[in-house]
N, C-alpha and C positions, 0 to 999 in steps of 0.2 A: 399339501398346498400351503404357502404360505401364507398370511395376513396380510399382506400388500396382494400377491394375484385374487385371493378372494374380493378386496374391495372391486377391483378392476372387475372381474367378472360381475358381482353384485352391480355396478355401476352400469356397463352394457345392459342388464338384463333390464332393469329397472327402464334408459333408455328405449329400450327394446319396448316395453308394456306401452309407452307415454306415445311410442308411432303407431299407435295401432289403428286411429282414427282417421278418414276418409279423406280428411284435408291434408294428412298425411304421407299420401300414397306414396310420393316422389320420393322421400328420405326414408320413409319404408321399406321399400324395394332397397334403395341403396343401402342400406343396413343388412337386410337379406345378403344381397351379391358379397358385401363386404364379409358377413359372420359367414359365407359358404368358402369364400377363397382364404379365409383362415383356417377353419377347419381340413380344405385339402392340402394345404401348406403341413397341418403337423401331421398329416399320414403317412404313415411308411409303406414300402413299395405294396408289402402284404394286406395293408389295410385299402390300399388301392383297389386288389384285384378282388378284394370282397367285396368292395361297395358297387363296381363296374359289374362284375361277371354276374351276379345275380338281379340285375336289374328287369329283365323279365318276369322273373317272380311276381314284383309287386303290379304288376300289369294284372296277370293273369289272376292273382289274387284277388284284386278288385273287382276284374270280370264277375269270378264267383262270388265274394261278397254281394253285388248287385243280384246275381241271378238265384240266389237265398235271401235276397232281402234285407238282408242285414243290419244295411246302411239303416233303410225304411225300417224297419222295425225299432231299433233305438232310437231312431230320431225321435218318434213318437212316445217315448215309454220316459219316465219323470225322472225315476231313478234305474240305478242300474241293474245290470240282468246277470243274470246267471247260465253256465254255459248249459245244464239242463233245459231250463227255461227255453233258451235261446232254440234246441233239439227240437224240443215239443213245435213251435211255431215254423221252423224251418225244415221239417220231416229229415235231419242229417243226423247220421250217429255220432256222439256225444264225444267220443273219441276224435273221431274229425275234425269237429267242431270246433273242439278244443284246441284245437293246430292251427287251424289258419285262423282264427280271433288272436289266438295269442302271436301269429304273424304281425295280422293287421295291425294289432295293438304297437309290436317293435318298432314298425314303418310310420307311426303317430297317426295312424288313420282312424284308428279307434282311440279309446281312454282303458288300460284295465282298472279297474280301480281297487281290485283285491284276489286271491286266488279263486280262478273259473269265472272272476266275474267282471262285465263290461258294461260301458255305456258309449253314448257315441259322443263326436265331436264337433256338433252343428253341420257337420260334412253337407251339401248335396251332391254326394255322387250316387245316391238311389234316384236320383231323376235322370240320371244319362241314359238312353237306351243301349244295351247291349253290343251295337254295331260301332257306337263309340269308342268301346273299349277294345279294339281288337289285340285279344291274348296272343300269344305264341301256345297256348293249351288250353286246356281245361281240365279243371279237377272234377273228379266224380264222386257222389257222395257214400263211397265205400274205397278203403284204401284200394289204391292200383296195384299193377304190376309190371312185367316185361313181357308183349304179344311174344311169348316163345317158350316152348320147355324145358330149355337149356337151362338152367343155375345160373346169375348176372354176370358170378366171376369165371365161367367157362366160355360163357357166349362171348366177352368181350376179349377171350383171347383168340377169338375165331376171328377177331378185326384185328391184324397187326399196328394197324395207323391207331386207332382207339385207343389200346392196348400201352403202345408208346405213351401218348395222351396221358393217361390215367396214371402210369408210375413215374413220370415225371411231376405230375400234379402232387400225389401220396409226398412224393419224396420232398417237394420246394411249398408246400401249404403250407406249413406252419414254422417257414425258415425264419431263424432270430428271433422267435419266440423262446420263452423259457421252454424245459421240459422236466421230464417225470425225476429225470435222477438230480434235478435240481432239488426236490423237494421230500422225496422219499428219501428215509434213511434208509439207504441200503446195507453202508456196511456197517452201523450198530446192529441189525438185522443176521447179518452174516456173522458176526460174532458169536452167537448161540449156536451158530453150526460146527460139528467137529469134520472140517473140509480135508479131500485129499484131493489131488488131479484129477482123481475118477468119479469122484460124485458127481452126478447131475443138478447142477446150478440153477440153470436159468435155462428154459425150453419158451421159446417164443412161438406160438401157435399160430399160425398165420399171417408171419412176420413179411412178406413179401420179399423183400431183395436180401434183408436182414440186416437193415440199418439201424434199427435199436438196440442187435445185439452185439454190432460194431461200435457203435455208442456204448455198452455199459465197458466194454473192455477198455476202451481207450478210456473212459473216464477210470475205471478203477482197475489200471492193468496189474495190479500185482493178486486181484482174486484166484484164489483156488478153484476147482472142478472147472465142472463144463460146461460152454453155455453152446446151445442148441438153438439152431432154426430150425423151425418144421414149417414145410409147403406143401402143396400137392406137386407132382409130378411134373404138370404141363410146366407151374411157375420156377420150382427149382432151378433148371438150370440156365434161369437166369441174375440167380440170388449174383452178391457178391462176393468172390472170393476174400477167406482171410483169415488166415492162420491157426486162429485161437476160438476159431467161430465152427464149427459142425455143422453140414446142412442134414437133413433127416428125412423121408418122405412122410406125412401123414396127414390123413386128412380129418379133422375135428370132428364131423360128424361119428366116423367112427370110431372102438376103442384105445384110448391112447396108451400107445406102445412104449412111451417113457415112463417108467414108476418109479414114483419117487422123489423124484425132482423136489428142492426146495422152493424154489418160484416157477409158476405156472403163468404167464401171462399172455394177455391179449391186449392188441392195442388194434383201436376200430372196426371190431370184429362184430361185435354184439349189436352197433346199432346198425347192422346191416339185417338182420333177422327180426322177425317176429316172435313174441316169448316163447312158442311151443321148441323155435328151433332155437334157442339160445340155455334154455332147460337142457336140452340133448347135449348143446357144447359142454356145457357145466357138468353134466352128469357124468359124460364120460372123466374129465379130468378127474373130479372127484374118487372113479373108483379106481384111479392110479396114483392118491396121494398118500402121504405116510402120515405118520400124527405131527408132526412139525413140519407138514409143507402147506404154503399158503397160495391164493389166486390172487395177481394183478390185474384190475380192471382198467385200463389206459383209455376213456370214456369221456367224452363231456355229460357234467352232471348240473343240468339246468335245473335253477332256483324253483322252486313251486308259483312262485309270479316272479313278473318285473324279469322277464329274460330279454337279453341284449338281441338285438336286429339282427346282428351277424350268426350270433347261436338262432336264432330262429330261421333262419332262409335256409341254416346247412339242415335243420330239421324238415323244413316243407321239400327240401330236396330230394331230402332220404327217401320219404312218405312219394315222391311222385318217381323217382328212378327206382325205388326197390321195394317200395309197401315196406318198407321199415320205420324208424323212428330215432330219436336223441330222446333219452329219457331223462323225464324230472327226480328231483333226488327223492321224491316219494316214490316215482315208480321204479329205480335201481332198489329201494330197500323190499319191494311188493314180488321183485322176479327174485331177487335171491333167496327170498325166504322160497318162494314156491320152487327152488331148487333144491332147496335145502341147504344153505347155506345162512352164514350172518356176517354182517358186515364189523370188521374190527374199526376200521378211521378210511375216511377220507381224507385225502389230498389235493387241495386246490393250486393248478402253476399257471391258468391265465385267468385275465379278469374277464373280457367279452367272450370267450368260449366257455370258458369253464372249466378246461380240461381238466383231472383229477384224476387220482392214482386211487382205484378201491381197493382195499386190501379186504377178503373174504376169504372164511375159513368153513368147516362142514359145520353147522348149526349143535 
């Protein structure tokens, strides 16, 4: 930012504090309407359909905050709380807890004011009754799940129309964003490898169509071996054909049939699952790697506080479509270990997600 736009924004802001008063209203609001159509003005198409398509959310988020109290509870309390605290008084597991505060908190409804911990924001939305708020849900206070037996990604291929839905979304979410090979060095990386055609490269684990590993090729077409998409069955063949790309059946839960591979990667696998089943992914890879092969973790890795609105809503999304999670960068370092792995570096390629490249090795 340069020295000139910072004065300008210090200038608004400052203007901003001075309309706050009651005699005010009229140039307030106009200031309001005004700072809202600037800010839709510099959004890009994708920042659009984040803002729009999770708009529900905070509805229903609020429901629950109200029907735990929330609001009431900080209102009253001098200083800030803590998300324990917060448990004990609102009978919710801690875990949970943790999720939609640190929601509430991105949507400015709350204040965090340091890790796990909040205060409120003069709010009165603990006086609204209930019937006010009418959600599109409700949260319950133990993670959910899907009314069915089915696995999320077998039931949704039993919907065609869904189905469609879902890998057009996978494939155009995070269009024109940076990505992973912007930021990982892959071919410093590839250098220490003595590569022939036939080595196993890069196996992508449940890469869906197999646009990542159409991506690495075209980004580094002169690499050696092989790079590998693995699906399951039902998804394969609809992967995309292409040339230099392999598809392969497997399914992660069970033992992986590639040994060897230099890069093992996942991209948005892990916060689909819960640790016990993310251990199982890991495990298996693990006991098909060599001593110079490594795990890519393709992840957003949210800050321990202060996480952006947009990483928060695709987290409360996770938590209500699949009892999963986006993990904080303390809890990515808390599962690898109980996998038995350790993390070598991180890699950061966007700012309001977070996304990041983990690179982990066997501990």
């Amino acid at each position: 930012m340069t020295t000139e736009n910072k004065k300008t924004i210090d200038a608004i802001v400052a203007l901003a504090k001075s309309l706050t008063k009651e005699e005010d209203e009229a140039e307030r609001k106009k200031l309001l309407d005004t700072l809202r159509d600037v800010a839709y003005s510099l959004e890009s198409p994708e920042d659009t359909m984040q803002r729009i398509m999770f708009y529900n959310l905070q509805l229903a988020s609020i429901r629950v905050g109200i029907d735990l109290k929330i609001f009431e509870i900080l209102s009253k309390s001098d200083i800030p709380m803590t998300v324990e605290q917060l448990a004990a008084k609102t009978a919710c597991a801690p875990v949970l807890l943790s999720r939609i505060l640190r929601y509430l908190a991105s949507t400015a409804t709350i204040k965090e004011t340091g890790k796990d911990t909040f205060a409120g924001r003069g709010s009165s939305l603990f006086r609204l009754h209930r019937p006010s708020i009418p959600g599109p849900s409700r949260l319950p206070k133990r993670n959910p799940a899907w009314n069915t037996d089915m696995p999320a990604f077998i039931w949704v291929q039993t919907k065609p129309e869904n189905f469609a839905h879902f890998n057009n979304w996978m494939a155009v979410q995070r269009h024109g964003m940076p990505t992973w090979l912007d930021v990982y060095p892959f071919q410093d990386k590839v250098r220490a490898f003595n590569l022939t055609a036939e080595t196993p490269l890069f196996v992508d684990l449940g890469g869906g169509l197999g646009h990542q590993c159409i991506a690495l090729r075209e980004r580094l077409p002169e690499l050696s071996g092989r790079v590998i998409l693995q699906e399951i069955p039902a998804t394969l063949p609809h992967a995309i054909a292409h040339e230099k790309v392999e598809h392969m059946a497997q399914d992660f839960f069970q033992p992986q049939a590639m040994k060897g591979a230099k890069f093992y990667y996942l991209r948005n696998i892990l916060h689909d699952y819960h640790d016990e089943k993310c251990v199982l992914i890991l495990k298996n890879i693990i006991a098909a790697m060599e001593k110079d092969s490594v795990i890519l973790i393709d992840e957003m890795v949210l800050p321990n506080a202060g996480v952006h609105w947009q990483a928060a809503q695709l987290d409360m999304t996770m938590m209500t479509a699949l009892a999963s999670m986006e993990r904080t960068k303390e809890q990515w370092y808390a599962l690898m270990e109980s996998a038995g792995l350790k993390i070598n570096q991180i890699w950061t390629y966007t700012t309001s997600l977070q996304d990041s490249i983990i690179e982990a090795v066997p501990a």
